[in-house]
Every structure is written in C-alpha cells, then in structure tokens.
N, C-alpha and C positions, 0 to 999 in steps of 0.2 A: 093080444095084438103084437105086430112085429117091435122090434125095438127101434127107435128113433133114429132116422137121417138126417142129420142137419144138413142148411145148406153151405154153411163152414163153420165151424166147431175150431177153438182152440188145440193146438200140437205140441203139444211137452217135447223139448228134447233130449230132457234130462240130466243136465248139468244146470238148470237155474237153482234150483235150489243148493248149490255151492258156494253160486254168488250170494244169494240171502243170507244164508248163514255166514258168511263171511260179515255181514252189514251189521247183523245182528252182534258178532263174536268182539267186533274193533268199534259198535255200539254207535255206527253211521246210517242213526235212523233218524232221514234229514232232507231236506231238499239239493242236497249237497251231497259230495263223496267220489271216491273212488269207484263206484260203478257207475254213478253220472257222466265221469271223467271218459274213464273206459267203454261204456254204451256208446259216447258220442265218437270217439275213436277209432271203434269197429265200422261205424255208418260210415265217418269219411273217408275209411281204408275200400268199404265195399264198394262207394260209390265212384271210386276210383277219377276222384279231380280234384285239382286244390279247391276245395269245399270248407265250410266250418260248420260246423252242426251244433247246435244249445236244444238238449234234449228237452220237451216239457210235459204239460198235464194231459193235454188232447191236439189231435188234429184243429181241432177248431180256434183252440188256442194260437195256435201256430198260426194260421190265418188273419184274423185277428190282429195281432203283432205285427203283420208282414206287409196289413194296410194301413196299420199306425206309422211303422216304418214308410212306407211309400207317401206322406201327406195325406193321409184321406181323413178328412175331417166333414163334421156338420154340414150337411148339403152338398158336398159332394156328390157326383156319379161314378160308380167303379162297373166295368160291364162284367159280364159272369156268365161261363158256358150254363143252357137254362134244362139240358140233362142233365144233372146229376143229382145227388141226396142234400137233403138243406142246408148239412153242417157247411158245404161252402157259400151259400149266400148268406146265410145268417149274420155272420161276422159281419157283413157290410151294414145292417141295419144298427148293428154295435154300438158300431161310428155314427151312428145318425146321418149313413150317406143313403143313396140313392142306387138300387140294382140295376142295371141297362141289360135286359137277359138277350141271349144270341141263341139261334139255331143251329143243329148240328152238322153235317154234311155225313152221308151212307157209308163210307169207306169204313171211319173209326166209328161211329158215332160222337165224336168230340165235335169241339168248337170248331165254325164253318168257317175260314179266312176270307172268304167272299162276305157273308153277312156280319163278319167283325169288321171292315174297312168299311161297308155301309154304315155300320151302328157308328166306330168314329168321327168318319164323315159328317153325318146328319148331327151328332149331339154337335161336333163342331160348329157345324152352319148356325145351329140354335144357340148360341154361346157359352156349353158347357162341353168341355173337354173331359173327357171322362179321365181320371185319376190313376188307374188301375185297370189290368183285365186280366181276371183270372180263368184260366185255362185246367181243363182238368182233363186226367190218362183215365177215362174210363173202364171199368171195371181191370185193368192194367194195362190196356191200349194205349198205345203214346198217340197223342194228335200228333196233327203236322206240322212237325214243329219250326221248321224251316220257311214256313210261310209263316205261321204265326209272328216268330221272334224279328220277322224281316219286319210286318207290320207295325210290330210293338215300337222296334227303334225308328222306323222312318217318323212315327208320330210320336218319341219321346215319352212314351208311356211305361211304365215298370210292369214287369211281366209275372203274375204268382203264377205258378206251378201249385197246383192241387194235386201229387204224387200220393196222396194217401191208399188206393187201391195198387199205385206199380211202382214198391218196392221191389227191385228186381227185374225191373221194363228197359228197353233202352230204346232211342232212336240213330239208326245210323250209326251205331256202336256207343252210342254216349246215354248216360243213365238219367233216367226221367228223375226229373226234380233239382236237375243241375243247368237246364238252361233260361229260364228265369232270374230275375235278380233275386228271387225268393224261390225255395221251393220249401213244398209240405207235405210230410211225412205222417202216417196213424201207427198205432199199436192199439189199436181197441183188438176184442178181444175174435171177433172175427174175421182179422186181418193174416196177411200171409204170414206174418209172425204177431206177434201179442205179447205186453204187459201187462196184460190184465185192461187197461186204457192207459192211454198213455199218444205222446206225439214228440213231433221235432220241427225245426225249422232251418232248414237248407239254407247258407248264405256264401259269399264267396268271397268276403272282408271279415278281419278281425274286429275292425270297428264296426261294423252290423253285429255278427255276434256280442259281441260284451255290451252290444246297446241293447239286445234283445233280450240276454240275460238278466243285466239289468232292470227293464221294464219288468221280467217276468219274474223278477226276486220284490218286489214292492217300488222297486226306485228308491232304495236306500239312498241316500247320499252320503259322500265320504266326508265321517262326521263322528265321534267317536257317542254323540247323542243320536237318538233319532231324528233326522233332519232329511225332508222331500222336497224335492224341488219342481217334480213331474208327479202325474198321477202313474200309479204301479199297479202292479196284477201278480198274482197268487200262483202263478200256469208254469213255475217249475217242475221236472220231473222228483223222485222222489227216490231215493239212493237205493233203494228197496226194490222199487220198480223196476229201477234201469237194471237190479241184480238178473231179473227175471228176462229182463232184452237182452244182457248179453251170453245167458243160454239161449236166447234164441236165435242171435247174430251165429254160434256156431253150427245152424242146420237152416240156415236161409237158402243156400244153394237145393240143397234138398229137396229144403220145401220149394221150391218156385219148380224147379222138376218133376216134383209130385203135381201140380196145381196143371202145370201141360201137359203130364199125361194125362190127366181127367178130359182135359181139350181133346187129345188125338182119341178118347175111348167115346166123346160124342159126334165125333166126326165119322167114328166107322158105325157107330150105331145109327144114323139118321142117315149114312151113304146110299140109300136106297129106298128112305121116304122123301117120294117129292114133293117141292113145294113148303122145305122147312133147309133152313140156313143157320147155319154152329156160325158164329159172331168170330173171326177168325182174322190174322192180319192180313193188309192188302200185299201189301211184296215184301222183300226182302230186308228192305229198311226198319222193318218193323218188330220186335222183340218183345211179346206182352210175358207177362209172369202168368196169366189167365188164370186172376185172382179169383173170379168166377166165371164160371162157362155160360153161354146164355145163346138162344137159341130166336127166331122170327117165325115165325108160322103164319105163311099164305093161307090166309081162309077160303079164297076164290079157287086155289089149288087143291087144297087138303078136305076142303068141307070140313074144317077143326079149327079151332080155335085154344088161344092159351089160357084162357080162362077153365076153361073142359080139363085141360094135362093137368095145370093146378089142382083142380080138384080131384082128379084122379089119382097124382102122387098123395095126396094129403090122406086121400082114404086107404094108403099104405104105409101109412105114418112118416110119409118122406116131408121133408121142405122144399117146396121152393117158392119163389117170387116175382112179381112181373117188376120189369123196369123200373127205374126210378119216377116218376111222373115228374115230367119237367117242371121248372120252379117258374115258368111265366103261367103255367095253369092253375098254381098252386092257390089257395082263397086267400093266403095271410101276404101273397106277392100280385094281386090281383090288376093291383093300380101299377105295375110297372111297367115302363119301355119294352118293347118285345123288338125284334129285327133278324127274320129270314122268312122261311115256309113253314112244312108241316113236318120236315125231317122228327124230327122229336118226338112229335104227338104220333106218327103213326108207328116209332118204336116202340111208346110205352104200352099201344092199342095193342101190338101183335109180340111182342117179347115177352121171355119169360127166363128168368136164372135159376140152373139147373147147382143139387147137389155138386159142390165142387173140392171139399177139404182134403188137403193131401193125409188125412187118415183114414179114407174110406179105403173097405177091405174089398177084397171080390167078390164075397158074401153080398155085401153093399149093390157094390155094380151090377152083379147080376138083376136083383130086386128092379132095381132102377131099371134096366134094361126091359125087362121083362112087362115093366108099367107102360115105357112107349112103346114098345111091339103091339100090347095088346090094345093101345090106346090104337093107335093106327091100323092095327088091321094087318100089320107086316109077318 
C-alpha cells in the first residue's frame, strides 16, 4: 500500500529542539521560563499590534478564559459561529452558560452579521442579552470583520476571536485574532505550526494578560502560604512546549506560503471540473493562511458527490474530511437557539477538506491529483 497522506501532519523546522535543550540544560522544566517568555514575544512581534499574549495548554483553554474574562457565568447565553469544530462551543457549556448558535453566510463560510443582529435582537426582546459572541476564521478565512465588530460594539458585547485555524490570516491588513477584545490562538499538532498541543490567548491590556495568567497559573494569591481567593486552572503553557513554538515561530512565514500554494495547486487542478468550488477568498480584503484547502461539489452538476472522493482518496491511503458538522446539529447541542438558514448544513452536506500540509512533496500531489482526475472522469 502507498504510504500515508495526512490531511495536515506536523512540520519540524529544525531548530526546536535548541530551544528544549536549552529548558532542559538551565533545568526550566516548568510552566514558566524563558521560552514561555520568548514564545509569547515572537506571537506579538508577528502579530504586529500592541497585542499581549499569555501563552497556555490548549485553544480551548484560551477560550474558556476569554469568557471567564468577558462575565460569562451560570445561565448565561454566549452566541457562537455554529460551523465550526466543538472545541469552540464547548467552553461555553464550562461556564454553565447557554450556546446561541448563528448561521454562516457563502462568501467565508463564517458567522453571518445579518443572523448575528437577529440572534441579538430576539435574545434581547426575550430578556437575555447574550454575554459574548464568538466568531471564528474558518479553516484560516477571516470573517467580516468589519461588520461583525461594528455589531459587537453597537450592542456592547465583547468579541472572542476563535483564530485557532488563521495564524497567519489577516483582514484588511490586520491579523486575525487581534480585533476582538480576546483573540485565540492553537498549536495542536495539526495546526499551521505545532507544540505538539498547546494555545494562547490574544489580549490588548496588560491587565487582561496578568489576570489571564493568573487564573491559568491556579490563582495563586500573593501570599508567601498558599492562599486562593478565585477559582484557578492548570491551562499554562509549559517552558518545554513553548521551546518547540519558538522553532516554529521561525518558519511561520514559510509555512503559511506552503499551506497557499497547496490552495493555488487545487485551484488549477479542479480549473476545468465543473460544478466543484476550491473555498477561496472573496476579494482583496481577505488574506487566509489556507490552513486547509476544502472544496463544494455540486451534486446536480457533477453527478458526485464528497462522500464518493472521501472514499476514493481513502482507498489510496490519503486523508481527507468533510466539513465540520455544525454545532446546532450536533446531539450533545441539540436543545439550543439556532438563528439563520441552511448556509451551514448544505456546507457540511457537500464539503470536503482536501490533503493540505505544507510538507507534501510532488510525489504527494501528483497521487492526489491523479485520485480527482480519475474520480471525475477529467
């Protein structure tokens, strides 16, 4: 059998292991340290805005945090773009709030600023103001952010940024995850860069930072005893880990390069099956990292379907994946607010994400290539 294609695989750049051994040699094996320091320092250099970063354990963590930080407590509603993967809803059931999912609109697949002004509206008229809305850059797409954030402040609501897929995205020149009063950051291990797992949490106050630090070091209290005055969490990065982030802070550029040429190598490959769409930005505004490539296929057009390519890549030992399945379909969010159309449901029906790791060889792409030719008939 051929050897295995992931659909994004971890990319060594070859200097993490510098930073380890360093953690190991000055014996900063810790939640603490000089590659903590240094990780979160490369972030807010790359992300180029007076930013603060508190690097920690997971994306989800970060979240989490971000709506502890925002007031979201017990009974609360926090709304939540309802395409995307569950680590960002999850968080909200944490808090013991309530998820308000939104529908996406066709351009990004993100959250729809038409059905996020209904979803406030209406929770408003019912006497719950929703807390929080988190917005998320799909698969490294930035929504629109310029409607969103107009929404958010007209109705006083804090804005999380789910950045975990678009490290490396911007909108309108400015880096996703920076216009939120929270943004979130991943490093799991199929991310465009990787600590193995690992996250961060975007802020643009020193007082957010050292409070988020804080929570995410236990909530020590300054006390020369152990003395808590808050509940705390465990969701610091780990000086070891961050070693491994900042080899990979120096081949971020790289890889975000690599991850859009995989973009432009499925845009010439599908340029001449119709009735199949490369997921690609609407204009100019828009700067994804194209942390994965992902594709629509018109069944009415194509007579195909992505169920059919799934298994067709699969029986050449490739990967790939359909969409995420929205979180208002999902059985364990079954009972929640839903607010738009079907934007979402007929993405996750007809999408499919394609092989995208900026270390696939030609070898690779060929393979891959050669499965949708033959799959279509081209």
């Amino acid at each position: 059998m051929n050897n295995k294609i992931w659909l994004s695989s971890p990319h060594m750049g070859g200097n993490e292991q510098k930073y380890i051994n360093e953690a190991f040699r000055e014996n900063w094996v810790a939640p603490l340290g000089p590659n903590v320091n240094g990780f979160e320092e490369d972030l807010e250099f790359f992300l180029d805005k007076d930013v603060k970063v508190a690097a920690l354990s997971a994306g989800t963590a970060a979240i989490h945090l971000a709506l502890i930080e925002s007031g979201v407590q017990y009974g609360d509603e926090v709304i939540c773009q309802s395409m995307t993967f569950s680590a960002s809803a999850n968080p909200i059931a944490y808090c013991g709030a309530i998820p308000v999912f939104v529908d996406s609109e066709p351009d990004t697949w993100n959250i729809c600023p038409k059905a996020l002004r209904d979803a406030i509206e209406d929770r408003i008229q019912k006497g719950k103001k929703p807390k929080a809305i988190i917005v998320v850059h799909l698969y490294g797409m930035p929504a629109k952010m310029n409607e969103i954030t107009a929404i958010a402040k007209e109705f006083g609501i804090d804005l999380i940024e789910d950045a975990a897929e678009a490290l490396g995205s911007t909108y309108k020149g400015q880096a996703c995850g920076t216009f939120g009063r929270f943004g979130v950051l991943s490093f799991n291990g199929n991310k465009i860069i990787t600590t193995s797992g690992g996250g961060a949490l975007v802020s643009h106050t020193k007082e957010d930072k050292d409070k988020i630090v804080f929570l995410s070091t236990q909530a020590r209290d300054n006390a020369p005893h152990y003395q808590h005055s808050h509940i705390g969490f465990n969701y610091r990065m780990s000086n070891i880990v961050a070693g491994i982030g900042r080899g990979q802070m120096e081949v971020l550029k790289d890889r975000v390069e690599a991850r859009r040429s995989m973009h432009d190598f499925y845009v010439n490959v599908f340029k001449d099956i119709d009735g199949v769409e490369v997921f690609s930005e609407p204009n100019s505004d828009f700067y994804s990292n194209h942390w994965l490539s992902a594709i629509i296929i018109d069944p009415e057009i194509t007579g195909k379907n992505r169920e059919e390519l799934r298994l067709a890549f699969l029986e050449d030992n490739i990967e790939s994946r359909p969409l995420w399945k929205p979180m208002h379909l999902q059985p364990v969010f079954e009972d929640a607010p839903y607010y738009g159309g079907n934007i979402a449901e007929k993405l996750f029906d007809n999408g499919l994400c394609l092989p995208s790791g900026s270390n696939l060889s030609d070898e690779d792409r060929e393979r891959i290539s050669n499965v949708i030719k033959a799959y279509f008939g081209s």
